[in-house]
PDB file of N, CA, C and O in Angstrom:
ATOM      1  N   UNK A   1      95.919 101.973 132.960  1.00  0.00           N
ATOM      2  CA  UNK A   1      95.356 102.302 131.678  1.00  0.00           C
ATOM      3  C   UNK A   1      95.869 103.693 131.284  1.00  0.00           C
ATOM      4  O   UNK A   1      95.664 104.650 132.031  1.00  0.00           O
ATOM      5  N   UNK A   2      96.220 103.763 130.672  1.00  0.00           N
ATOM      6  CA  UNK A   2      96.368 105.230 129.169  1.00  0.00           C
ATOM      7  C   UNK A   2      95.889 105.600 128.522  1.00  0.00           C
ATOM      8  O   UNK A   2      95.773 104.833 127.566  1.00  0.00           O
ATOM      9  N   UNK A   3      95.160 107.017 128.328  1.00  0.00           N
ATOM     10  CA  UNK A   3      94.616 107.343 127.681  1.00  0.00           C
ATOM     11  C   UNK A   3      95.653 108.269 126.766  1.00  0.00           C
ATOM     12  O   UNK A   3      96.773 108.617 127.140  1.00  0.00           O
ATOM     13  N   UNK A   4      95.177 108.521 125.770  1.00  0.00           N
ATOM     14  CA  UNK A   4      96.454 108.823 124.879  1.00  0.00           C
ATOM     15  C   UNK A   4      95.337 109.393 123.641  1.00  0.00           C
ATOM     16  O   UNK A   4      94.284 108.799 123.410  1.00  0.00           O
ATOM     17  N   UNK A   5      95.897 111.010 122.690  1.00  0.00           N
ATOM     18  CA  UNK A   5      95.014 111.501 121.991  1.00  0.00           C
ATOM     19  C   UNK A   5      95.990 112.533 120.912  1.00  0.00           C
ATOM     20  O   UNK A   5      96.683 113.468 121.314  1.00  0.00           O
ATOM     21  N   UNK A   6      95.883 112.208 119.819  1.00  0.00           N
ATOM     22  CA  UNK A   6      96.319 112.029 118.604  1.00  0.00           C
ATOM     23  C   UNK A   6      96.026 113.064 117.450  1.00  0.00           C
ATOM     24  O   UNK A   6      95.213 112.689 116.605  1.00  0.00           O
ATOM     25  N   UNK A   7      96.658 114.493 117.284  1.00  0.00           N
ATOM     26  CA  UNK A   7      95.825 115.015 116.320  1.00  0.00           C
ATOM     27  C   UNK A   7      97.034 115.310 114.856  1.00  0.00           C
ATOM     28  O   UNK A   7      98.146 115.826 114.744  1.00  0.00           O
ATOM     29  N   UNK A   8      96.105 114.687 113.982  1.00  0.00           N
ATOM     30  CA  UNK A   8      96.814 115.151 112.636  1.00  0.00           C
ATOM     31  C   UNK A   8      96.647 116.325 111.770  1.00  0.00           C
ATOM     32  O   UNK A   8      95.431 116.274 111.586  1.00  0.00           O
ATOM     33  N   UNK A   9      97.043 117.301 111.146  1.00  0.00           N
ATOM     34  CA  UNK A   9      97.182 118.234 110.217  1.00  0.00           C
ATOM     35  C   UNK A   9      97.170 118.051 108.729  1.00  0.00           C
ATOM     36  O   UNK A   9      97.952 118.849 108.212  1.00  0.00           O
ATOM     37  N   UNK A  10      96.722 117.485 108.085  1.00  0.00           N
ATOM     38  CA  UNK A  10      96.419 116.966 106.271  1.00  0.00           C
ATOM     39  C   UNK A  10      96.652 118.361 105.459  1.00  0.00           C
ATOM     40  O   UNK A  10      95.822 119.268 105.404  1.00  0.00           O
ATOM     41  N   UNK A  11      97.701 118.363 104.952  1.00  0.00           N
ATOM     42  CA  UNK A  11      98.166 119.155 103.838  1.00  0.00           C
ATOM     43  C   UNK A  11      96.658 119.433 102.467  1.00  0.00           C
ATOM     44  O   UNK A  11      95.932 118.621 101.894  1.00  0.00           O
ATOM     45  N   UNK A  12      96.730 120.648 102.417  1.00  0.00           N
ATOM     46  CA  UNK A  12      95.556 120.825 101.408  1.00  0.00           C
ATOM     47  C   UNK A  12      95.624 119.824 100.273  1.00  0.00           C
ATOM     48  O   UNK A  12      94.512 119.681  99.764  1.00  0.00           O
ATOM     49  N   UNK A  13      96.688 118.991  99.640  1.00  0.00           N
ATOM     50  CA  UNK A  13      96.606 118.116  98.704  1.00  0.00           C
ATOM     51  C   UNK A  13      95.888 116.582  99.251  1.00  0.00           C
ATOM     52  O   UNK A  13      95.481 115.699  98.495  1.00  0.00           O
ATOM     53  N   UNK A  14      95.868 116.552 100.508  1.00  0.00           N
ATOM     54  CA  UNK A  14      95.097 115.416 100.896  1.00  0.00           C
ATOM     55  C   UNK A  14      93.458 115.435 100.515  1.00  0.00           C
ATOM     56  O   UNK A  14      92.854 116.472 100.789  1.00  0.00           O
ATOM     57  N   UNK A  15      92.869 114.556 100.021  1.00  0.00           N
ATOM     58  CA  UNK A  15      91.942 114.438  99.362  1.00  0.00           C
ATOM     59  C   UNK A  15      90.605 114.677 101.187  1.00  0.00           C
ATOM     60  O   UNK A  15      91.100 115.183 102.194  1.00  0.00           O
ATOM     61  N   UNK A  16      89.456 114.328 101.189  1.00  0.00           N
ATOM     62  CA  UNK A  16      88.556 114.004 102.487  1.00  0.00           C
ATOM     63  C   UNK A  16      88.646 112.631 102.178  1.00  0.00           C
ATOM     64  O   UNK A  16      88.823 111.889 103.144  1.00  0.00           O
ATOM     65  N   UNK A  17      88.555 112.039 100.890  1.00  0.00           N
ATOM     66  CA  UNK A  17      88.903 110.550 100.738  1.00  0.00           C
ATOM     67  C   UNK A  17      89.866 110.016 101.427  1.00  0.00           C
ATOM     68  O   UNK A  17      89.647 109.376 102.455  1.00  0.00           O
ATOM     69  N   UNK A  18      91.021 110.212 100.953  1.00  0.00           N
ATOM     70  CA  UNK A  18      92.014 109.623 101.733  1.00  0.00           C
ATOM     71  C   UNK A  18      92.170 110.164 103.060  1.00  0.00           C
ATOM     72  O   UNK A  18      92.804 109.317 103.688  1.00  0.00           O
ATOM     73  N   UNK A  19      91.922 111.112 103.774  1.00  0.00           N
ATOM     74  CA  UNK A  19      91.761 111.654 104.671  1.00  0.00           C
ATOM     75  C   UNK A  19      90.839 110.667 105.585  1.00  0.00           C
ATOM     76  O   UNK A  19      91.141 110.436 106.756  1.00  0.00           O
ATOM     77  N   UNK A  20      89.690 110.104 104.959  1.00  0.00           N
ATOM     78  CA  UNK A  20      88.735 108.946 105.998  1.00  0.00           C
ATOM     79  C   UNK A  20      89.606 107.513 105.919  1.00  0.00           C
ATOM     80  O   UNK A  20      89.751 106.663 106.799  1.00  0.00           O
ATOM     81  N   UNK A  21      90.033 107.542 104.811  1.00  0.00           N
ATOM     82  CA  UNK A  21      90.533 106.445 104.560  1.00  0.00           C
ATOM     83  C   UNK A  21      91.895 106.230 105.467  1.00  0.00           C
ATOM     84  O   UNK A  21      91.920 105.135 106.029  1.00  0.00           O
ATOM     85  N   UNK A  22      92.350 106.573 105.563  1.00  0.00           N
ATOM     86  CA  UNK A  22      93.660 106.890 106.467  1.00  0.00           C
ATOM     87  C   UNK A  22      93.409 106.490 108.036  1.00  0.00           C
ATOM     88  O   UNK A  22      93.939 105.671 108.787  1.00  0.00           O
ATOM     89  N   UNK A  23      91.892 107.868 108.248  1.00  0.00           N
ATOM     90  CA  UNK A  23      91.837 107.244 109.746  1.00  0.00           C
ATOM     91  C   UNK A  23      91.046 105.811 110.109  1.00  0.00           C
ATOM     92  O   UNK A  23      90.990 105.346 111.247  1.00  0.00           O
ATOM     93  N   UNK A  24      90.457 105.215 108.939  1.00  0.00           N
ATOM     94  CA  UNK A  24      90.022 104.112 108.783  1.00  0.00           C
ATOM     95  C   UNK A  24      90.975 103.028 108.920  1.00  0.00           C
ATOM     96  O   UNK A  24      90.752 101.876 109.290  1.00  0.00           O
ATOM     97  N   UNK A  25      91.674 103.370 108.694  1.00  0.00           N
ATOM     98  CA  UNK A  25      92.729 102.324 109.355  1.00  0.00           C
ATOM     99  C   UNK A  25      93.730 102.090 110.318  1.00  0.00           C
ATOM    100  O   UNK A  25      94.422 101.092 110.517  1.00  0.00           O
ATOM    101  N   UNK A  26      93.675 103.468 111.027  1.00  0.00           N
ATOM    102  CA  UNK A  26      94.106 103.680 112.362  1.00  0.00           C
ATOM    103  C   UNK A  26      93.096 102.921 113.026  1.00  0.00           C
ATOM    104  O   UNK A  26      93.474 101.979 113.723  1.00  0.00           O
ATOM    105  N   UNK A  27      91.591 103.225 112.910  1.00  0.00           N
ATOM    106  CA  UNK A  27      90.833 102.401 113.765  1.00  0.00           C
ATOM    107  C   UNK A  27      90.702 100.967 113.973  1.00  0.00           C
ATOM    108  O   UNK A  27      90.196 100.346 114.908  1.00  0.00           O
ATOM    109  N   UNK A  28      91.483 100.422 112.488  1.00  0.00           N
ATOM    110  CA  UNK A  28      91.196  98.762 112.603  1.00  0.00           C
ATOM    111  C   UNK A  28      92.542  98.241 113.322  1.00  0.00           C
ATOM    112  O   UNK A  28      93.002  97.105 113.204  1.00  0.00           O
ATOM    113  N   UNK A  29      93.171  99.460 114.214  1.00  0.00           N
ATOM    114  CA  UNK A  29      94.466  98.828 114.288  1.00  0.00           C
ATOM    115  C   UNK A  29      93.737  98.350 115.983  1.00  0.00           C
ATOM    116  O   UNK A  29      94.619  97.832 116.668  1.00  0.00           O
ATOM    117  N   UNK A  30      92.623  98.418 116.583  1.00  0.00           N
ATOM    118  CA  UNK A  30      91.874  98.376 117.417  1.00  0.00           C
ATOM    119  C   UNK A  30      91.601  96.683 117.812  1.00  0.00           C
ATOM    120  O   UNK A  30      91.789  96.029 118.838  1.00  0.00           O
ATOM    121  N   UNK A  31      91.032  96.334 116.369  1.00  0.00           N
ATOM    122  CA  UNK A  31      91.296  94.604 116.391  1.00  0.00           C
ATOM    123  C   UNK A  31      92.320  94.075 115.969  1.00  0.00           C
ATOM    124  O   UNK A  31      92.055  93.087 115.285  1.00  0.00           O
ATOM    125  N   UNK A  32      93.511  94.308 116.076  1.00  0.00           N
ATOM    126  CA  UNK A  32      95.130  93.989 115.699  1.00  0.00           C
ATOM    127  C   UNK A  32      95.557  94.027 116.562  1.00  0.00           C
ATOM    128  O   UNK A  32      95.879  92.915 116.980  1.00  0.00           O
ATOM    129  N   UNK A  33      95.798  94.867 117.214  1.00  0.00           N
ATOM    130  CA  UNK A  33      96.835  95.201 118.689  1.00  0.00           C
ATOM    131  C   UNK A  33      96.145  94.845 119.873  1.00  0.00           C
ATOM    132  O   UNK A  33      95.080  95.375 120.188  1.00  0.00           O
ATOM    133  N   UNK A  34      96.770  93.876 120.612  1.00  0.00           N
ATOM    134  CA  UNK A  34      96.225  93.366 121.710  1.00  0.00           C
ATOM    135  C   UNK A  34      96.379  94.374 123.114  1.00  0.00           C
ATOM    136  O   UNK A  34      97.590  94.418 123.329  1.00  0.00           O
ATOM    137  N   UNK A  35      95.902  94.920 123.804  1.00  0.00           N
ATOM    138  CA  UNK A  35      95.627  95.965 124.592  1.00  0.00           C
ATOM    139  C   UNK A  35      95.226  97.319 124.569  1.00  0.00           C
ATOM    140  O   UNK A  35      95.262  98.099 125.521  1.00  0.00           O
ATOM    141  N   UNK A  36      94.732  97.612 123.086  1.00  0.00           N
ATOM    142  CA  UNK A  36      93.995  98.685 122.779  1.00  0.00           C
ATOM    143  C   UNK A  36      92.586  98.514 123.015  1.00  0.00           C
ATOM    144  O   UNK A  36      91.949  97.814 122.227  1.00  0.00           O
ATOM    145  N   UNK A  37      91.847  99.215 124.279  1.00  0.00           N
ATOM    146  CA  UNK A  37      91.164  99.470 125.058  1.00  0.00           C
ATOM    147  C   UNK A  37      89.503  99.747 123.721  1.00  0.00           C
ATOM    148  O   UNK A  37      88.523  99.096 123.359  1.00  0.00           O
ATOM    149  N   UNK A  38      90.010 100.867 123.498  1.00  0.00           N
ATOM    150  CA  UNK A  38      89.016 101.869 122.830  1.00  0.00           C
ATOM    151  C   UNK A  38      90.033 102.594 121.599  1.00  0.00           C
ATOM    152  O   UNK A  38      91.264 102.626 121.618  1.00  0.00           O
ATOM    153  N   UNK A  39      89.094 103.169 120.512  1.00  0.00           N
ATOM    154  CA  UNK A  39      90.154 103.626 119.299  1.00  0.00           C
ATOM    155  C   UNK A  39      89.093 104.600 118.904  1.00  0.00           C
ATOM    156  O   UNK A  39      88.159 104.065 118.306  1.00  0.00           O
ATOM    157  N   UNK A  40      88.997 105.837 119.073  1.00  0.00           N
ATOM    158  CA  UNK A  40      87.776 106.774 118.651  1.00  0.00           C
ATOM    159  C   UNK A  40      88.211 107.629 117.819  1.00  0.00           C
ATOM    160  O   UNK A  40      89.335 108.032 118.116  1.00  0.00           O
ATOM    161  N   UNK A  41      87.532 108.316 116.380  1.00  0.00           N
ATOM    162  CA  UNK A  41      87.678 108.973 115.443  1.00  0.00           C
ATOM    163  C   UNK A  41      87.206 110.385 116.090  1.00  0.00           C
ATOM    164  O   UNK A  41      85.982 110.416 116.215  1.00  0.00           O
ATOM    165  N   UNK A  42      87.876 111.581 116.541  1.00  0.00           N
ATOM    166  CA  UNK A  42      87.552 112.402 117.632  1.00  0.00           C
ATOM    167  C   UNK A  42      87.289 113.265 116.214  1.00  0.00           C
ATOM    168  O   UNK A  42      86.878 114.318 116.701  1.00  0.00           O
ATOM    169  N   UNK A  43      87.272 113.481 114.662  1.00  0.00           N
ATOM    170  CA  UNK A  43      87.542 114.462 114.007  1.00  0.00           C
ATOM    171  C   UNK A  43      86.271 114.915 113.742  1.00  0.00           C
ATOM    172  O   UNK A  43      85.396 114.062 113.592  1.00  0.00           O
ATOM    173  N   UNK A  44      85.984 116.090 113.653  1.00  0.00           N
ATOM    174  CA  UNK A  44      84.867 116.726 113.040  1.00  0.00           C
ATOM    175  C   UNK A  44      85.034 117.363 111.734  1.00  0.00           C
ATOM    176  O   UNK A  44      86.056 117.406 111.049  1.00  0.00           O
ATOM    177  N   UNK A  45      83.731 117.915 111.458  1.00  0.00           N
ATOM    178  CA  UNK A  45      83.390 117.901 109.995  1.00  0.00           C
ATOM    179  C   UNK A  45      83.797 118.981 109.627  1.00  0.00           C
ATOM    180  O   UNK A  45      83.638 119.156 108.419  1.00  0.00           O
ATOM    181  N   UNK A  46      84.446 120.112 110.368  1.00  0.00           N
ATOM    182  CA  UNK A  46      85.059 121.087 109.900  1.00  0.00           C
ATOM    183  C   UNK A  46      85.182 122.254 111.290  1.00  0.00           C
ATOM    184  O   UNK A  46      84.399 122.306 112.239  1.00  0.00           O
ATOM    185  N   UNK A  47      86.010 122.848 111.135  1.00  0.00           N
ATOM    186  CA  UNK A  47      86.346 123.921 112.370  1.00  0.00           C
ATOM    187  C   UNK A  47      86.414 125.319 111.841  1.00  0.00           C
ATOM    188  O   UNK A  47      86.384 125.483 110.622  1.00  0.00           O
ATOM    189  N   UNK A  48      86.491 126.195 112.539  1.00  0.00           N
ATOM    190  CA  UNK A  48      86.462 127.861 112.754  1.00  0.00           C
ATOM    191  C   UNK A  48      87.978 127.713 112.271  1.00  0.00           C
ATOM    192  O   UNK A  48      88.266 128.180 111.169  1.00  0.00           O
ATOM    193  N   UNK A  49      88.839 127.163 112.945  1.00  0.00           N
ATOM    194  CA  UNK A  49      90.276 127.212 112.658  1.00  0.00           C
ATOM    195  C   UNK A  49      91.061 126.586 111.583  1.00  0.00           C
ATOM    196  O   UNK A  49      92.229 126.633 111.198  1.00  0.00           O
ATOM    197  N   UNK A  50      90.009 126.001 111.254  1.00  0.00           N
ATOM    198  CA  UNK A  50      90.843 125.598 109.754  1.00  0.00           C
ATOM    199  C   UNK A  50      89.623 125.701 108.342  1.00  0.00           C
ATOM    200  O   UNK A  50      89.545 124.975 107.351  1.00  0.00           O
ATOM    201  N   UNK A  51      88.740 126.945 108.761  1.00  0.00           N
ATOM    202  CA  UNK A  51      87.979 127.008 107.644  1.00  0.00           C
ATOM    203  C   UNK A  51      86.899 125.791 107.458  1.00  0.00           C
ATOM    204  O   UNK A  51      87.255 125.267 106.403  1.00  0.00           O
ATOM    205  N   UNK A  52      86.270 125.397 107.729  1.00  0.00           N
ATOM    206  CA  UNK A  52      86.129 123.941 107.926  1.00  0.00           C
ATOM    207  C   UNK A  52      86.192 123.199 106.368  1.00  0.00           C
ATOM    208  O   UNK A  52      85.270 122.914 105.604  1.00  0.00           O
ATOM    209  N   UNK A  53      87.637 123.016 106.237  1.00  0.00           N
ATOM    210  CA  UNK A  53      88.141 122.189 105.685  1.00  0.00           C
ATOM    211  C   UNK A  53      88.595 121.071 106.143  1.00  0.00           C
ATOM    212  O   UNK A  53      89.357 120.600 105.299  1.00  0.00           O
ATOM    213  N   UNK A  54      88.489 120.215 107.313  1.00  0.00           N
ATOM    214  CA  UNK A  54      88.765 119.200 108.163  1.00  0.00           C
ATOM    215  C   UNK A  54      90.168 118.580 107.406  1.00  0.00           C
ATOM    216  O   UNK A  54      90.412 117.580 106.732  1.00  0.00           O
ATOM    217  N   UNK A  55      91.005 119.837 107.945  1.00  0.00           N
ATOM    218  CA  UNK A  55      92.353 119.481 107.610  1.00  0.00           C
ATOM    219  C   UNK A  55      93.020 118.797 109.052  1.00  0.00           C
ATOM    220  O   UNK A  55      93.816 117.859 109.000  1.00  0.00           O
ATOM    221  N   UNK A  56      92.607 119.362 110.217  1.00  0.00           N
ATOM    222  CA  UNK A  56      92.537 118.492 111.426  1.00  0.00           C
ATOM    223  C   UNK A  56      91.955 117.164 111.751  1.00  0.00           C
ATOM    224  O   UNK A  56      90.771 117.083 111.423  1.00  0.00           O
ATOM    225  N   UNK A  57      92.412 116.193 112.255  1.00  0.00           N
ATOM    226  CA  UNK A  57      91.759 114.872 112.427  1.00  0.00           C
ATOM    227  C   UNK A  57      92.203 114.682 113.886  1.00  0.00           C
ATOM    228  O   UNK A  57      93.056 115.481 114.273  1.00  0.00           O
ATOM    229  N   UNK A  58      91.903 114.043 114.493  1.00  0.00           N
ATOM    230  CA  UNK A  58      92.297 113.568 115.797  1.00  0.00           C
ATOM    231  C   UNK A  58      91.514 112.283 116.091  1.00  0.00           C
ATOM    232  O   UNK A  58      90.298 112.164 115.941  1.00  0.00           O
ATOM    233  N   UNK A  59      92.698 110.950 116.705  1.00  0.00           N
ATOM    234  CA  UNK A  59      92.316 109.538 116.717  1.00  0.00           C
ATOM    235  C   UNK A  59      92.586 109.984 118.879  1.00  0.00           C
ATOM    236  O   UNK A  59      93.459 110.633 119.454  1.00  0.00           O
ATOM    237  N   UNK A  60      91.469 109.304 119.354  1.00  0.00           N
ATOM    238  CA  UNK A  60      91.623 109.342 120.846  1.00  0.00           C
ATOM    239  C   UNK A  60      91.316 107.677 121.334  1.00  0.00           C
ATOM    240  O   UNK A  60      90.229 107.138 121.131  1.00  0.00           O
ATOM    241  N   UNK A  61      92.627 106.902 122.093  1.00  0.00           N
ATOM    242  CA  UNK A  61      92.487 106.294 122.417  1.00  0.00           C
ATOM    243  C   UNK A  61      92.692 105.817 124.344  1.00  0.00           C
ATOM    244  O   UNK A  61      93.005 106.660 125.185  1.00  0.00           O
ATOM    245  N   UNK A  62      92.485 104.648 124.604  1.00  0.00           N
ATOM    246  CA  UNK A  62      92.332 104.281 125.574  1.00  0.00           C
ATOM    247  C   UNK A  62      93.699 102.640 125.693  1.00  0.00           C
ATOM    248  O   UNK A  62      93.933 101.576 125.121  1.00  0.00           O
ATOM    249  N   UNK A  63      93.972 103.098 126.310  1.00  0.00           N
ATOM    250  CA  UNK A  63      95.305 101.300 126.322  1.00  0.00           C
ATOM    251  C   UNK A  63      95.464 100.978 127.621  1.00  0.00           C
ATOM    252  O   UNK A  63      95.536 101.710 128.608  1.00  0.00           O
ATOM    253  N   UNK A  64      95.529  99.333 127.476  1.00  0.00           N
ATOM    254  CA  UNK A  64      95.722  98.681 128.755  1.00  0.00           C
ATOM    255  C   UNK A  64      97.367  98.799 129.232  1.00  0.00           C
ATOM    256  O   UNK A  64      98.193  98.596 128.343  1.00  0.00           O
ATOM    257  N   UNK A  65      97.849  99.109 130.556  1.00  0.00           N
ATOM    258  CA  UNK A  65      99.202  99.235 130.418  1.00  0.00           C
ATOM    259  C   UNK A  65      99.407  99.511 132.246  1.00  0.00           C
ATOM    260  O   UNK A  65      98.380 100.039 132.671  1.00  0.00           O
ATOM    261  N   UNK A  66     100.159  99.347 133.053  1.00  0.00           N
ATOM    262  CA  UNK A  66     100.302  99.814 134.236  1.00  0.00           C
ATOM    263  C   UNK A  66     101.750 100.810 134.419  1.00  0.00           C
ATOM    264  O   UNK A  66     102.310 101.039 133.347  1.00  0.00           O
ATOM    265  N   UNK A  67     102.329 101.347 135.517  1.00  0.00           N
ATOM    266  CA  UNK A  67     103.746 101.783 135.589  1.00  0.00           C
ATOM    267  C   UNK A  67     104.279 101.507 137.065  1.00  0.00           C
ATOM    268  O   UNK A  67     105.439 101.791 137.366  1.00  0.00           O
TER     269      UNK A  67
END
């Protein structure tokens, strides 16, 4: 298994709309892709480091996989 964790940066012209909307569909890629474990929306509602303008997002997942 793999755990694997994902953070994005949204340009001030990105709306919070499209901003949910966006990771809203990273998450449905959860029931699409066959061995995606877990698909978690890690983003919070605003940070010290970006003003909390939740220009940061981060998707944290989990995948089935061996090596």
């Amino acid at each position: 298994m793999f755990e694997h964790l994902v953070i994005f940066k949204f340009n001030d012209k990105i709306t919070l709309a499209k901003q949910q909307e966006f990771l809203a569909q990273l998450l449905a890629l959860k029931d699409q892709i066959p061995g995606i474990i877990d698909l978690t929306d890690r983003s919070d509602s605003g940070s010290e480091c970006d003003g909390g303008n939740r220009s940061y997002s981060g998707i944290h997942s989990w995948i089935k996989g061996h090596i």
